[in-house]
Structure formats: structure tokens, C-alpha cells
C-alpha positions as CSV (number, residue, x, y, z in Angstrom):
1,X,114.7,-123.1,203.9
2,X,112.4,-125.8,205.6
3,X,111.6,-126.0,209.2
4,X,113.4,-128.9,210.9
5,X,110.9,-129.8,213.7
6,X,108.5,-130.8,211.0
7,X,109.1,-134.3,209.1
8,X,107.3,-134.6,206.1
9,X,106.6,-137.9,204.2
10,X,105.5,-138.9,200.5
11,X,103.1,-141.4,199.4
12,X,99.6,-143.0,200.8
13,X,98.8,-142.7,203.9
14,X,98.8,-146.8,203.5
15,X,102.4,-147.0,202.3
16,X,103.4,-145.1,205.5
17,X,101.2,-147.2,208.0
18,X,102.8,-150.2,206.4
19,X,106.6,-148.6,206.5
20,X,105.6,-148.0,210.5
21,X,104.6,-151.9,211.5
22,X,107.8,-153.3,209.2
23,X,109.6,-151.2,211.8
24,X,108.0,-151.9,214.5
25,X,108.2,-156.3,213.0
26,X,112.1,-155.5,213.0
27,X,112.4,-153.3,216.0
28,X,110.4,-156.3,217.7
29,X,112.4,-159.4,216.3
30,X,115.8,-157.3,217.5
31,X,114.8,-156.6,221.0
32,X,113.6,-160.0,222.0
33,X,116.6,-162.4,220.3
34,X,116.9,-166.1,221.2
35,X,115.0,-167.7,224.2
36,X,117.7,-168.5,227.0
37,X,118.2,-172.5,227.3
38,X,118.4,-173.9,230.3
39,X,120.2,-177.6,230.3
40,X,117.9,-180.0,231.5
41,X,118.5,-180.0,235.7
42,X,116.5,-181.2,238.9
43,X,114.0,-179.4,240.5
44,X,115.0,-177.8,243.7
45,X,111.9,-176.8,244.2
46,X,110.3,-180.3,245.1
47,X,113.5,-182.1,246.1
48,X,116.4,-183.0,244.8
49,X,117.7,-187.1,244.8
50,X,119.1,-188.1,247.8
51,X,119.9,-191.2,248.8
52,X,119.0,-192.6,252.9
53,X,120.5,-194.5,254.9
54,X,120.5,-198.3,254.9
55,X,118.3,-200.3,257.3
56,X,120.7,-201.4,259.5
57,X,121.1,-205.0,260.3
58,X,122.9,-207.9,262.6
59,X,125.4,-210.3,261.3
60,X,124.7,-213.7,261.2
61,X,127.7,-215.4,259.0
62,X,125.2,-215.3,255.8
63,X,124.8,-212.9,253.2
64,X,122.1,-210.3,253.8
65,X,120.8,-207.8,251.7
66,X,119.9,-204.5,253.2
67,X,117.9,-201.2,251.3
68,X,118.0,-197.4,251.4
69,X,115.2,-195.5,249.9
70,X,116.0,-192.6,247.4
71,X,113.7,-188.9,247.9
72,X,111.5,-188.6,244.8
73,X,112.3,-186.0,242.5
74,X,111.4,-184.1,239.5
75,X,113.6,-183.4,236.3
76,X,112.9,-180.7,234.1
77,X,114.3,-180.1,230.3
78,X,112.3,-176.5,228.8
79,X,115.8,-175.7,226.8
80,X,114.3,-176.3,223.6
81,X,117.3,-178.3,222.2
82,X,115.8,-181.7,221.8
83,X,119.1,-183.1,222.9
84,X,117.8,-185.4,224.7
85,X,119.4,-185.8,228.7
86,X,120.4,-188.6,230.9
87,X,120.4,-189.0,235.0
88,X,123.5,-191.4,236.3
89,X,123.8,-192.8,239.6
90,X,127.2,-193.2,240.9
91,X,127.7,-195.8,244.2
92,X,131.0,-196.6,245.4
93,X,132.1,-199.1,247.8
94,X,131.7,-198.5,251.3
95,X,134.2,-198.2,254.0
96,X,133.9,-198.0,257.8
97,X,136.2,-194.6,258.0
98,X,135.1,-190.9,258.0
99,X,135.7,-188.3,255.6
100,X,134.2,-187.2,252.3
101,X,134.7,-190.5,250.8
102,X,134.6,-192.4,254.4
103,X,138.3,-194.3,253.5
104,X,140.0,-191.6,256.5
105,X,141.0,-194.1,258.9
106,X,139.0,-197.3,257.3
107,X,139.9,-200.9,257.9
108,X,137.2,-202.7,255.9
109,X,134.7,-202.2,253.1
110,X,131.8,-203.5,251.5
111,X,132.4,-203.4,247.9
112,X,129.8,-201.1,245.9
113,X,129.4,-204.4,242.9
114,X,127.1,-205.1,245.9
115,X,124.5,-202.3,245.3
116,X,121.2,-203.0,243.0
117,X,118.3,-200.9,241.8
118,X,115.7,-201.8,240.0
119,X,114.5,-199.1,237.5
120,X,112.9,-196.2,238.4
121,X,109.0,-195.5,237.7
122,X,109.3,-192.2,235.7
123,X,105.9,-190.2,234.7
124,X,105.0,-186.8,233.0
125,X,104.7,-184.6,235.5
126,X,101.5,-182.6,233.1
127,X,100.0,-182.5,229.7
128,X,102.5,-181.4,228.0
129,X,105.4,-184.1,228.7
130,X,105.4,-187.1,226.5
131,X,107.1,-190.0,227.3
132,X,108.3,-190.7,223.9
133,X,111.8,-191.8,223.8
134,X,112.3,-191.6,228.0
135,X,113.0,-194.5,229.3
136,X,114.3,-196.2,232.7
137,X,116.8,-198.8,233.5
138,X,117.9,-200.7,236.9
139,X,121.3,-202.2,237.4
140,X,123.3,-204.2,239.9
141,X,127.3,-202.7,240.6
142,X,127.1,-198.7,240.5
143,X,130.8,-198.6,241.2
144,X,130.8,-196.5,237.8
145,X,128.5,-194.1,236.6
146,X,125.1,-196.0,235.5
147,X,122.4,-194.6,233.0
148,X,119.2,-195.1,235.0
149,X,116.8,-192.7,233.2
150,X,117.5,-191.4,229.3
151,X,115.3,-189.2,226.8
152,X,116.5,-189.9,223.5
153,X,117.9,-187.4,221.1
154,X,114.4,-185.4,219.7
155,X,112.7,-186.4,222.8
156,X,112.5,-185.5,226.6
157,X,111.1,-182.4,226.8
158,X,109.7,-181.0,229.6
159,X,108.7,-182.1,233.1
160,X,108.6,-185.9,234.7
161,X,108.1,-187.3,237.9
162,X,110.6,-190.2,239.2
163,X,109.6,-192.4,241.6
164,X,112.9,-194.7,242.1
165,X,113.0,-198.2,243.4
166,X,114.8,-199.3,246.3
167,X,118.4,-199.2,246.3
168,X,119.4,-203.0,247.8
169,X,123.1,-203.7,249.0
170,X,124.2,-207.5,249.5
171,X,126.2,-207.7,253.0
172,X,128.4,-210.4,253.1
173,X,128.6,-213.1,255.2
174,X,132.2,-212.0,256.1
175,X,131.8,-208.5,256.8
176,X,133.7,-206.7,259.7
177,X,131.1,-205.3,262.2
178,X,130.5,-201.7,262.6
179,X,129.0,-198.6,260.8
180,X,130.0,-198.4,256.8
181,X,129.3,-195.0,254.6
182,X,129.6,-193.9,250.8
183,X,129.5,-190.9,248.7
184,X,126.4,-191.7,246.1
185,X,126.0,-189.3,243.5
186,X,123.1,-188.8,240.8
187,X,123.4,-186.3,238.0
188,X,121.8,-185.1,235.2
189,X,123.3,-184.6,231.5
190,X,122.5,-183.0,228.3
191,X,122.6,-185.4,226.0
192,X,121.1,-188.8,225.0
């Protein structure tokens, strides 16, 4: 009868070094699985978009224009997908109420065709970013959702800078006085 507490093995002492690291290779492989992807997002971190207030101004019966400055930020995209991503910016009209979308208790607006951007000066944030197939786009009317900054399918990964111009609103000549307010959004998407 053999002793169980003793394992005994055949061949070259080769053969079982070799068995040994193929186990180890698969053990290895099993344990560590895919790398997590994160979608491509802002970086909390160093700030995340937000949008000022406007400059206020006087009315003079003639159109004025008016600017708001948007916070730098920084976009990230280490998911690995090559997807690609897009950042929108969403502005609409503006109404002199209160509330989340300041209409509670308005009596005029300033409609959001109003609002223009010029496009935003986007950078690689290191060495490693390329800025192959990223590019940036300025608009006039953010009433709907407007691409300002894409990374192609294949392209965008990793981490960029943005630097966005000012955002400029056209008062009209016939606007009611008193204090005007919108909910601006800008998001980030997978996808090109």
C-alpha cells in the first residue's frame, strides 16, 4: 500500500518544471480576466464643465451680445474600446422665472437660437494622447444637444485638456428687463 502524504511524479526533472509554469501560465491568465473599462467621462478631479454666469448688461433698444465663460476641464477615455466618445452641450432658452428649468412663474425669455460658441481648443493632456481623429466644433443655437468635441471611432484614447471658448448670447433689442436663467448641460458619450 503506498503512503498518501507522498506524491510521486514520472519523467525529467524538465518535463515536471515545465508541467509547473504551464500551470502557473493558466492559473495566471484565470485569476486576472479582462481589464475593467471605464466609458470615457470628465475628470472630477481637476473640474468638471460648468458654465458662469453672463456679464450682465443695460438695455439700450439694440441688440447686445453678452458672454459667460465655461471652467476648463479634462476628459479621459483609458476603456480600451477605441469607440471613440463625444462631449454635447445643451443650452436652452432662458426665462426670467425660478425653478430647475427657471419657467416657475416666468413672463419672458430669451430664446437659446441666441447662444454661440466658438470651438473649443482641445490638447493631450501627456505623451501618450494623440490627437488623431479628435476634433472640435463651435455652433450658434444650442437649443438641442450640439457635438462640440468628437474622437472618432479607433481614436481618442486617453487624456485631453479643453480649453473652451466663450459662450456669447445675442440680447435683443426688445427684451423685458430683469434677471434671465437656464439649465446648460455638457455630457460626455461613448461613441463617435
Amino acid at each position: 500500500m503506498s503512503n498518501p502524504s507522498h506524491l510521486q511524479t514520472r519523467g525529467s526533472p524538465r518535463a515536471r518544471l515545465l508541467a509547473i509554469t504551464a500551470c502557473a501560465a493558466i492559473l495566471a491568465l484565470a485569476i486576472t480576466g479582462p481589464a475593467s473599462a471605464a466609458p470615457p467621462a470628465f475628470d472630477a478631479g481637476t473640474g468638471l464643465p460648468t458654465v458662469g454666469n453672463f456679464n450682465p448688461i443695460t438695455l439700450n433698444g439694440t441688440d447686445q451680445i453678452t458672454s459667460a465663460s465655461i471652467a476648463p476641464f479634462v476628459l479621459t477615455d483609458d476603456s480600451g474600446t477605441l469607440a471613440g466618445w463625444h462631449v454635447t452641450m445643451l443650452v436652452p432658452s432662458f426665462h426670467n422665472g425660478t425653478g430647475a428649468d427657471c419657467t416657475v412663474g416666468a413672463s419672458a425669455s430669451i430664446d437659446g437660437a441666441n447662444v454661440s460658441m466658438n470651438a473649443p481648443i482641445v490638447t493631450a493632456a501627456d505623451g501618450f494622447t494623440s490627437m488623431t481623429g479628435v476634433t472640435a466644433t463651435g455652433f450658434t443655437d444650442f437649443t438641442m444637444p450640439r457635438t462640440i468635441i468628437s474622437a472618432a471611432a479607433g481614436d481618442g484614447s486617453g487624456t485631453y485638456d479643453v480649453a473652451p471658448a466663450l459662450l456669447n448670447l445675442i440680447v435683443p433689442a426688445d427684451a423685458v428687463a430683469g434677471a434671465y436663467c437656464t439649465q446648460a448641460t455638457i455630457a460626455i458619450t461613448s461613441g463617435p
